[in-house]
Backbone as CSV, one residue per row, in Angstrom:
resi,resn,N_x,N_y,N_z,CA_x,CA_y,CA_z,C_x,C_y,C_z
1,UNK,-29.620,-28.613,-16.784,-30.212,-29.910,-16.985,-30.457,-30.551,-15.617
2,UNK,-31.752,-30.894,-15.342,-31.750,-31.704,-14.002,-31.637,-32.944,-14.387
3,UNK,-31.169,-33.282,-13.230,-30.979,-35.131,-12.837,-31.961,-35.525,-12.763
4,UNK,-32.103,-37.167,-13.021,-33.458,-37.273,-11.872,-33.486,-38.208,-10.438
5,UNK,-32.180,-38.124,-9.879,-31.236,-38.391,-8.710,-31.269,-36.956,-7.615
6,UNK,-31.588,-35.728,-8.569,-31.303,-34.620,-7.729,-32.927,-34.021,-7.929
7,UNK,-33.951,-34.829,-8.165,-35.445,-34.209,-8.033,-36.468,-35.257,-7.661
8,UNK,-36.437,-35.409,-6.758,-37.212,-36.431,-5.764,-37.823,-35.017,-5.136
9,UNK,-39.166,-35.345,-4.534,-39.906,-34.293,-3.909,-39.208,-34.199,-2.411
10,UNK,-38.694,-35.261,-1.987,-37.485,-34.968,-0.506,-36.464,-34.213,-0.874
11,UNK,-35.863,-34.352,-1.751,-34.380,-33.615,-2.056,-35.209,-32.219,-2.668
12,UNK,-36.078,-32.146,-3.047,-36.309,-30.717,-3.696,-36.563,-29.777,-2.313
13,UNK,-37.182,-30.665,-2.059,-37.912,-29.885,-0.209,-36.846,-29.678,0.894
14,UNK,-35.922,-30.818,0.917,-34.312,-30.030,1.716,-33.694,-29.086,0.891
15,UNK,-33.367,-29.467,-0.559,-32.773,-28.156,-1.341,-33.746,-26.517,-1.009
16,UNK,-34.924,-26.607,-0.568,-35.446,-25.532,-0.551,-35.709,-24.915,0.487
17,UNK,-35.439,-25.997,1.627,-34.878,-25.920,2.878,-33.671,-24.949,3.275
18,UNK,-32.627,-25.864,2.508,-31.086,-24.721,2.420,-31.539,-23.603,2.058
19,UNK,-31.746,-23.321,1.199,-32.056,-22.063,0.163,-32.561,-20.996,1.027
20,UNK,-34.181,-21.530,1.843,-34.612,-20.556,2.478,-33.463,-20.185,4.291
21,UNK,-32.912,-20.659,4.101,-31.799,-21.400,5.247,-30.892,-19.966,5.274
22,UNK,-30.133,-20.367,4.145,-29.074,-19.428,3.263,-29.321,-17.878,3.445
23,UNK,-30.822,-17.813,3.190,-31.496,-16.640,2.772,-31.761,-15.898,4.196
24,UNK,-32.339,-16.820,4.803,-32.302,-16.278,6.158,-31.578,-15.807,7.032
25,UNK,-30.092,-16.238,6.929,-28.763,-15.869,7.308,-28.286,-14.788,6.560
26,UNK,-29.329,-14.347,5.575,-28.409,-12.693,5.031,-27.234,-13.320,3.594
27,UNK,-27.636,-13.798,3.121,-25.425,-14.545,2.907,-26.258,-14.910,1.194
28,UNK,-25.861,-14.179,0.182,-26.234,-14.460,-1.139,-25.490,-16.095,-1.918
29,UNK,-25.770,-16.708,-2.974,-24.907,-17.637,-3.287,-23.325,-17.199,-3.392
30,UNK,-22.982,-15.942,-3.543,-21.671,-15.883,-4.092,-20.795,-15.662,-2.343
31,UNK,-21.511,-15.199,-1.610,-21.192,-14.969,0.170,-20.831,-16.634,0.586
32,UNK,-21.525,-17.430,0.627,-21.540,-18.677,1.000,-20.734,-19.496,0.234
33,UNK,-20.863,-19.033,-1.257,-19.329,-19.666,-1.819,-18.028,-19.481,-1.559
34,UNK,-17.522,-18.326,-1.274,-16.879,-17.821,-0.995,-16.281,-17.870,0.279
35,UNK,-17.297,-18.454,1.631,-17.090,-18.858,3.150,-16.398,-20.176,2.752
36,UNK,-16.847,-21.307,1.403,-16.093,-22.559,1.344,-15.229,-22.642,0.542
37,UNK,-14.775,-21.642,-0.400,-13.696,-21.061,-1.321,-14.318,-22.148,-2.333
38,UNK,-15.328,-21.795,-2.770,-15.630,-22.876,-4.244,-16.332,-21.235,-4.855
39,UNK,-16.763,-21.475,-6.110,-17.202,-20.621,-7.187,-18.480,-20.488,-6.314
40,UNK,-19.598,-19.822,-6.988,-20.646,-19.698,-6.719,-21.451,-20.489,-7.688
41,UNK,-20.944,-21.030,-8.392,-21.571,-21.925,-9.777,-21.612,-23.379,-8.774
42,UNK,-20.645,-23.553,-7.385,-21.470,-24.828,-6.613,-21.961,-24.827,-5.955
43,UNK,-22.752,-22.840,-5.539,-23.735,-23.593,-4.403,-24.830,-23.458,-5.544
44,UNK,-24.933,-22.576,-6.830,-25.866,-22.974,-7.457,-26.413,-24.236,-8.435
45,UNK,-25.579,-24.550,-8.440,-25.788,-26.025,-8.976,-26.338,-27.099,-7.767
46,UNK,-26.285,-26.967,-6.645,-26.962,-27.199,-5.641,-28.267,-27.158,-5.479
47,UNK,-28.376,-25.452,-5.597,-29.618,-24.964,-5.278,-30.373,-25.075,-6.642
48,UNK,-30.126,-25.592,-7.841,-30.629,-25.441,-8.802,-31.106,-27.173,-9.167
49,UNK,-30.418,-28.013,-8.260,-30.692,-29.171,-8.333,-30.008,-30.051,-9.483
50,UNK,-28.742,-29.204,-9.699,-27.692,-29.707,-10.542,-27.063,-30.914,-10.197
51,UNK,-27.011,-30.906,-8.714,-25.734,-31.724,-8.310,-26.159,-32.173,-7.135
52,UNK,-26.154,-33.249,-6.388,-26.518,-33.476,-4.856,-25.043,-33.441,-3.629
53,UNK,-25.245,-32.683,-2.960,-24.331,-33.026,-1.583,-24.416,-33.691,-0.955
54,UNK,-22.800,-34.095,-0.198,-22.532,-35.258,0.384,-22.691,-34.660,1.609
55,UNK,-22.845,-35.705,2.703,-22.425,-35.560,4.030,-21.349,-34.484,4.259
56,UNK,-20.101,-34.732,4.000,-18.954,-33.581,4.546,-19.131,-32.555,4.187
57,UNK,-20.052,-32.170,2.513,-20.271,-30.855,1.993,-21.491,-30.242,3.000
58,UNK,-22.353,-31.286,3.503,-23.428,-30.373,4.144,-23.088,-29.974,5.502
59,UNK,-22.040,-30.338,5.917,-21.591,-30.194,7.115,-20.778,-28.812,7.107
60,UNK,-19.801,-28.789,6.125,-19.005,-27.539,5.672,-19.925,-26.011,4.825
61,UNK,-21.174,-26.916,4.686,-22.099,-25.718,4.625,-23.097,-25.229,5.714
62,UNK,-23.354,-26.249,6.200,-23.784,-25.573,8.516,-22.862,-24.779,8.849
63,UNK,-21.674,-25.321,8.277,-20.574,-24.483,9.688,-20.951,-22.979,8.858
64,UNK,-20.663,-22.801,7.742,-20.369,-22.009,6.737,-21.185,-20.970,6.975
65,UNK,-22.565,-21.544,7.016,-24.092,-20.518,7.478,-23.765,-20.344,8.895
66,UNK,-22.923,-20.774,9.373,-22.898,-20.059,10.962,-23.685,-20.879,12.170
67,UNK,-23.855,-22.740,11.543,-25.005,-23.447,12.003,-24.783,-24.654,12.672
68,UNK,-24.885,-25.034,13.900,-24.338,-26.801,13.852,-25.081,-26.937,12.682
69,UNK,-24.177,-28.287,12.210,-24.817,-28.901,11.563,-26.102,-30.081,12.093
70,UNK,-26.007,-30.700,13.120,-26.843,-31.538,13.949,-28.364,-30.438,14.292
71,UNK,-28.367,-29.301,14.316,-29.379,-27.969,14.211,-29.910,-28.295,12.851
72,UNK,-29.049,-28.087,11.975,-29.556,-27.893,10.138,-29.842,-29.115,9.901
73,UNK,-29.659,-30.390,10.166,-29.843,-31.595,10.018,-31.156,-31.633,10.238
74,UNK,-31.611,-31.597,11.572,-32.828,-31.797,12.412,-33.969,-30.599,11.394
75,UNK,-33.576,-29.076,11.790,-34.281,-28.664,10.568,-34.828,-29.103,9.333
76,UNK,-33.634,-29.597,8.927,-34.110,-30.394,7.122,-35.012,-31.578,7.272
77,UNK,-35.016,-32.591,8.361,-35.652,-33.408,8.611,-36.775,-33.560,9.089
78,UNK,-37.115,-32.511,9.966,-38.508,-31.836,10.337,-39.319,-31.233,8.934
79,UNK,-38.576,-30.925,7.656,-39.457,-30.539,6.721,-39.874,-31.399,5.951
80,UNK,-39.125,-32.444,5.809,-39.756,-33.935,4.803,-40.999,-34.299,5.544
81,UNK,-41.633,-35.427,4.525,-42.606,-36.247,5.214,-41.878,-37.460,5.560
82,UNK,-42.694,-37.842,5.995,-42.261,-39.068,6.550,-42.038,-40.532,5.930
83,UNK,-42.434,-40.113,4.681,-42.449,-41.420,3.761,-41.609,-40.700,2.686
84,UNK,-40.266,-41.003,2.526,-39.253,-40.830,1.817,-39.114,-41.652,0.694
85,UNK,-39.045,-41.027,-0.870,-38.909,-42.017,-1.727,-36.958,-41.631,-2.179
86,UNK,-36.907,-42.247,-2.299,-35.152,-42.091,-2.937,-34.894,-42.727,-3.889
């Protein structure tokens, strides 16, 4: 079931951000769950637009991918436009 808190065309476009992120680092959902000791049912509920992350979770998922986070930040932010609806 999506939210409609977790499908804004910004949050879909960072969620797809991570995703291709994730993917690029080699590291499947159950690899990356497993780097933060949660199930793999939370990075997919993530990536599925189940659930939105907080600050400390996206931070513990930079480190996780092997990434500053201030790197993955700037990344994700370079892919939005510039007119953000929330």
């Amino acid at each position: 079931m999506r939210r409609v808190w977790v499908t804004s065309p910004a949050y879909e476009a960072a969620v797809s951000q991570l995703v291709a992120v994730r993917k690029r680092c080699g590291l499947s959902q159950r690899d990356l769950a497993e780097r933060i000791n949660k199930p793999r049912s939370f990075i997919s509920k993530i990536e599925n637009r189940e659930r939105r992350i907080d600050i400390v979770e996206f931070i513990v998922l930079a480190r996780a991918l092997g990434l500053d986070p201030n790197d993955l930040l700037a990344e994700l932010a370079g892919s939005l436009p510039n007119q953000i609806d929330i």
